[in-house]
N, C-alpha and C positions, 0 to 999 in steps of 0.2 A: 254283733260281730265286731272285730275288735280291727280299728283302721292301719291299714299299712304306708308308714312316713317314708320306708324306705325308696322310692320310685321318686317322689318330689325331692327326697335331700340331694339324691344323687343327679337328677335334671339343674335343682339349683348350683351345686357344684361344681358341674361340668359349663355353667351358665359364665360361673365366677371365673374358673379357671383359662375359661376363652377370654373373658373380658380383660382380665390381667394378662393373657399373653400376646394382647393386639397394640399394646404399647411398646411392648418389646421388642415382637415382629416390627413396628414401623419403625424404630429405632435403629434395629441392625439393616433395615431395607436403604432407612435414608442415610447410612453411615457408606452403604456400600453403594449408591448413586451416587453420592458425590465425595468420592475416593478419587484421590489428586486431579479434581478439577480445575481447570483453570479457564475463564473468562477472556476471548478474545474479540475487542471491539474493533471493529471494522472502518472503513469511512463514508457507508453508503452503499447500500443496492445497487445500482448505476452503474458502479466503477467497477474494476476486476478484483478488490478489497475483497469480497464476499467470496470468491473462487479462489485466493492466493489460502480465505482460514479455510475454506474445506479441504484443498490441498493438505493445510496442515494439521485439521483435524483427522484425516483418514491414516496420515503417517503418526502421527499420536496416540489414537485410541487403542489399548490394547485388550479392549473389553473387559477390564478389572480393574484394573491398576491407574490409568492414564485416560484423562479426557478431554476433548478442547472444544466449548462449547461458544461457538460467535454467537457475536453481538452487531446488531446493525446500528453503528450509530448515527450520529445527526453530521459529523462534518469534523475534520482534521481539529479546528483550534478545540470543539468540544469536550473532542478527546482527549486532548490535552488536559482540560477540567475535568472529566470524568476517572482520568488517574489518577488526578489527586484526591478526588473529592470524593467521589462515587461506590460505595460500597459493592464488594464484588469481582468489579474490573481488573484483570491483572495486569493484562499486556494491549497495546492498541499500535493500529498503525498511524503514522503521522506525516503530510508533506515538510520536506527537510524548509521551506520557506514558512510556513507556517509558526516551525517551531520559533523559526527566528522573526518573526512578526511578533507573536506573544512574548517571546524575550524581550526585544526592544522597547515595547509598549506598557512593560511591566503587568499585564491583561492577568496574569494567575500570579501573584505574589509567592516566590521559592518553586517553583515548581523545575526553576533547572538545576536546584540543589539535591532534590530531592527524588526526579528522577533521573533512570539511566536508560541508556539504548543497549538492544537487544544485537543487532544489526542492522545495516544498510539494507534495505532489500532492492527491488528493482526501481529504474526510471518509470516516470509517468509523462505523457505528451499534453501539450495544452492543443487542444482541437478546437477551432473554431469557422461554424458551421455558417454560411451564410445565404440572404437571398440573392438570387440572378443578379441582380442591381449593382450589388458589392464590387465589388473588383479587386479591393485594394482596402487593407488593414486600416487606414487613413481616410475611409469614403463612412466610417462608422464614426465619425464626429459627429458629437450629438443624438447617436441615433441608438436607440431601444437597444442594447444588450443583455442578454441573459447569464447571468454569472453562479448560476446554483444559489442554493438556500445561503443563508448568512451564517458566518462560521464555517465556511466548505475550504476546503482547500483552492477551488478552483475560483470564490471572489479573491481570495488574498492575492492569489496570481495574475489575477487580469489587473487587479488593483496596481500592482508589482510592471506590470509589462507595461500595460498604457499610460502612468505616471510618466516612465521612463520614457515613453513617446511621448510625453506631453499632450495626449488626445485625449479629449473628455468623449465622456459616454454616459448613458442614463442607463444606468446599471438596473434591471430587474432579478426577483432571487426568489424563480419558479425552482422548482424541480426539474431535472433536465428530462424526463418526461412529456411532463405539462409545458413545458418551454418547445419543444420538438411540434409538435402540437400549434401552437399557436406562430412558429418559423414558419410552420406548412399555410398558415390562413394568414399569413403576412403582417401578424400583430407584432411581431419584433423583427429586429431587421438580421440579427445573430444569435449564438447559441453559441457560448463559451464554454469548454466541457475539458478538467484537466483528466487522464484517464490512463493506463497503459493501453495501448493499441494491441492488436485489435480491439476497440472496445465495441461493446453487442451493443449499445447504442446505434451506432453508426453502420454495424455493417452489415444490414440486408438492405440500406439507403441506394440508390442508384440514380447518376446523372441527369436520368429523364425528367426526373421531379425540378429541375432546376436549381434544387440548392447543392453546394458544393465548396468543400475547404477554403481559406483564403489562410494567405502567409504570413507568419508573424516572424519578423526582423529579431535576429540575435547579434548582442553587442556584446561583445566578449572582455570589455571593459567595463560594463554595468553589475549588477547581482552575480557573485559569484555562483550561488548557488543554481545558477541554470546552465543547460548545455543545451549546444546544437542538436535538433534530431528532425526527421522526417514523417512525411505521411507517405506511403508507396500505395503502389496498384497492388502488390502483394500484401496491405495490410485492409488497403479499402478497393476491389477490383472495381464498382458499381460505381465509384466518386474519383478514383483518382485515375489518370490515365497513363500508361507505361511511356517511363523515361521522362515522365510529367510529376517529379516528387514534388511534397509541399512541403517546404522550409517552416520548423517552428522549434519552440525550445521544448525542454524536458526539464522536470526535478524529479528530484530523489525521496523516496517512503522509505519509512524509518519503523524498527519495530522497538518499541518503548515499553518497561517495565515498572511499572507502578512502587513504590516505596515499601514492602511491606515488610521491612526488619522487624516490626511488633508483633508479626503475626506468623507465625515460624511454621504454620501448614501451609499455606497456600505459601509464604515463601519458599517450603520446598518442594510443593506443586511446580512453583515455576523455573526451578533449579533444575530441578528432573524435565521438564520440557524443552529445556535449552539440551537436555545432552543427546536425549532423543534427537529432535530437533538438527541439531547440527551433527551428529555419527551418523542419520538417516539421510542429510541432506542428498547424495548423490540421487537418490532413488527418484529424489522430488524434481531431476532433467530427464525423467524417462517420457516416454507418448504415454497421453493420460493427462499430465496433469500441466499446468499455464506456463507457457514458452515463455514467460516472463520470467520463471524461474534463473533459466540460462544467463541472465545479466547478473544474479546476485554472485557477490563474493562474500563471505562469511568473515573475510577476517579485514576487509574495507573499513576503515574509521572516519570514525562522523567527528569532527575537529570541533572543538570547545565542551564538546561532551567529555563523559566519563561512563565505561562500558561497563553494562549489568558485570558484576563480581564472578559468577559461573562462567558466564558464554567468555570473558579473560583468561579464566582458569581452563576449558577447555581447549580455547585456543594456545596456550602456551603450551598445553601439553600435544596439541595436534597443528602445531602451526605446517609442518611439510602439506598434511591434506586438505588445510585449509585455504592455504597458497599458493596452490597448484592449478591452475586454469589450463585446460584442455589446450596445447599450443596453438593448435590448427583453430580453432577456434576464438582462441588471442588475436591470430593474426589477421580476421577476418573484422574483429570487432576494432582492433588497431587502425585497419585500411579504413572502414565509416568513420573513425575520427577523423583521419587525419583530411577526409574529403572533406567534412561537415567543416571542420575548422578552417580549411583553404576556402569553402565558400564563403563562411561567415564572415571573412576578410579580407577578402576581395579579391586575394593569391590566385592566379594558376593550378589548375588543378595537378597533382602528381602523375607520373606512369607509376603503374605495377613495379620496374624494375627499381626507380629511387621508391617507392617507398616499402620494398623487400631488404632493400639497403637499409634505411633509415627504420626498420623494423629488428633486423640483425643488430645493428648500436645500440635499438632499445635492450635487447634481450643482455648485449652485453655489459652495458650498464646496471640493467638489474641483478648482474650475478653477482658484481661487486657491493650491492648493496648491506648493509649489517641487516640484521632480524631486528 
C-alpha cells in the first residue's frame, strides 16, 4: 500500500509558517508597546514625585499613540546623572538646589549644557520631624539627623540650611521610612524629609506619639533659591495645631529633558508630551488629581537655564493661556506671600485692606509689563 506524504508535508508547513510568523507578530507587538514612549523618572516613593508622573501619565496615555511610563529613582542629584548617562530616561524631576549644588561642584561634567527644563512645577516643604525633647531647630546640635539616602534632594537641603545656621549634625541617610521607624524607638533624634505637603509620610501621624514639627528659620538674604512656606492643621490636623503654623522654607521641582537631538524618536516622543502636556494642563487642577498642581505656572522660568525648544515653541504660540492664573486665586496666593515674607522679616503683619491695595499696584504693574 503505497504511503501518503500528504498529511506530514502540510502539518510541517503549517509548523514552518507559525514559526516564521512569531517573529513578525512580536515585532509589530513590540513596535506597538512602545509607540511614543517616554520614560519619567521620579525622585522617590516617599515624596508626592510618584503621584505628580501618574497624574501625568493618565493625562498622556492615549492608549495608542502616547505613553508615560515612571521611573522611581534613587534621589534629585541621581537624576541629574541618569539624564545624561542612562539609557532610556527622557525627562525627570529635579529639586531647583540640587541642580545648583551639581552645578557649582562640577558633580556631572556638561550636563547644564546639555540639558534643558521642561517647566517649573510645584514647591516642595522641608519637614522636619522631631523627638518631644526638640524644641528648637538649634537643640539638634550634634544630634542624630536623618537626611534621606545620599544624592536625595532632601540631604542637599539640610546640608544647604544648617551650613547656613552654622549647626552641625550627624547626618544619617535611612530611607525616610526606616528613619520614621527608628524616630518612633528614639534612635535619631529628627527626620528631615523635603516633600510637597501634604506628604502621606506624615499624615496619619498624630500628636499623641510625641513627635511633632520643629521650625526651620528663613533668611531672605541667604539661598536665593528658597521661599518661606508653612506647615498648617489643614495640611497635617494630627501634628499641627490651628493658628499654630510651622515656619519652614520651600524649593522649587523642576521637570528636565534629557539631550536627545541624536535620537529623533524619543526626541519626538517628547516633543509631543510637552504639547499634550501643557494644551491638557488645565484638566490637571480639577478634583482627582495632586493640589499641588494649582501652584505650577507653565510659562514660570528657571534663570540660568535654557528651556526644552517645544515647551518655548508652545508657549510663544499660547503665552495668553499660559499666563493667565485664575485672579481670585492670585490674590490668595499673593496674600501667603506677602504674610510669609512679613514674618520672615520681622515686619508687621498687613490688614486685608493695604494688602488689596498693594495687590491692585501689583496687577497694575504687571499690565504694563512687555511679553
Amino acid at each position: 500500500m503505497a504511503r501518503s506524504y500528504l498529511a506530514p508535508a502540510m502539518a510541517i508547513g503549517t509548523f514552518v509558517a507559525t514559526a516564521l510568523s512569531i517573529p513578525v507578530a512580536f515585532a509589530q507587538q513590540s513596535a506597538a508597546v512602545n509607540r511614543g514612549v517616554i520614560e519619567l523618572e521620579t525622585t522617590g516613593s516617599d515624596g508626592i514625585s510618584v503621584r505628580i508622573a501618574e497624574d501625568l501619565a493618565r493625562l498622556i496615555d492615549d492608549g495608542a499613540t502616547r505613553r508615560v511610563v515612571p521611573v522611581i529613582g534613587k534621589g534629585s542629584l541621581q537624576n541629574i546623572v541618569d539624564l545624561k548617562y542612562l539609557h532610556g530616561v527622557d525627562i525627570a524631576i529635579v529639586q531647583a538646589d540640587v541642580v545648583d549644588y551639581a552645578k557649582e561642584r562640577r558633580l556631572v561634567p556638561g550636563f547644564e549644557t546639555s540639558l534643558t527644563y521642561i517647566t517649573k512645577l510645584y514647591n516642595e516643604e522641608l519637614h522636619i520631624l522631631a523627638l518631644p525633647e526638640i524644641k528648637d531647630i538649634r537643640d539638634l546640635a550634634n544630634h542624630k539627623v536623618n537626611v534621606d539616602v545620599l544624592g536625595s534632594g532632601t540631604a542637599v537641603t539640610v546640608q544647604n540650611v544648617f551650613n547656613e545656621l552654622k549647626l552641625p549634625i550627624d547626618a544619617t541617610h535611612d530611607s525616610s521610612q526606616m528613619a520614621l521607624e527608628k524616630l518612633r524607638k528614639g534612635e535619631i533624634s529628627a527626620l528631615a524629609f523635603v516633600t510637597g505637603k501634604p506628604a502621606p509620610l506624615f499624615i496619619n501621624l498624630t500628636a499623641e506619639s510625641g513627635l511633632h514639627f520643629i521650625s526651620v528659620p528663613f533668611n531672605p538674604t541667604g539661598n536665593s533659591v528658597y521661599a518661606p512656606a508653612q506647615l498648617t492643621t489643614a495640611d497635617y490636623p494630627g501634628l499641627v495645631l490651628p493658628n499654630r503654623p510651622i515656619d519652614t522654607v520651600a524649593v522649587g521641582s523642576i521637570l528636565f529633558a534629557a539631550d536627545l537631538r541624536q535620537i529623533p524618536e524619543r526626541s519626538n516622543n517628547v516633543a509631543n508630551f510637552v504639547d499634550v502636556f501643557f494644551t491638557g494642563f488645565q484638566s490637571l487642577l480639577s478634583p482627582g488629581n495632586h493640589p499641588k498642581w494649582d501652584e505650577v505656572n507653565l510659562a514660570a522660568e528657571v534663570a540660568g537655564w535654557r528651556r526644552y525648544d517645544p515647551a518655548q515653541q508652545w508657549l510663544k504660540r499660547n503665552v495668553q493661556l499660559a499666563g493667565a492664573p485664575d485672579p481670585q486665586k492670585l490674590k490668595v496666593m499673593f496674600s501667603a506671600f506677602i504674610d510669609e515674607r512679613r514674618r520672615a522679616s520681622g515686619g508687621a503683619p498687613m490688614t486685608d485692606a493695604e494688602k488689596n491695595a498693594l495687590f491692585e499696584q501689583f496687577r497694575t504693574w504687571a499690565g504694563t509689563q512687555k511679553q
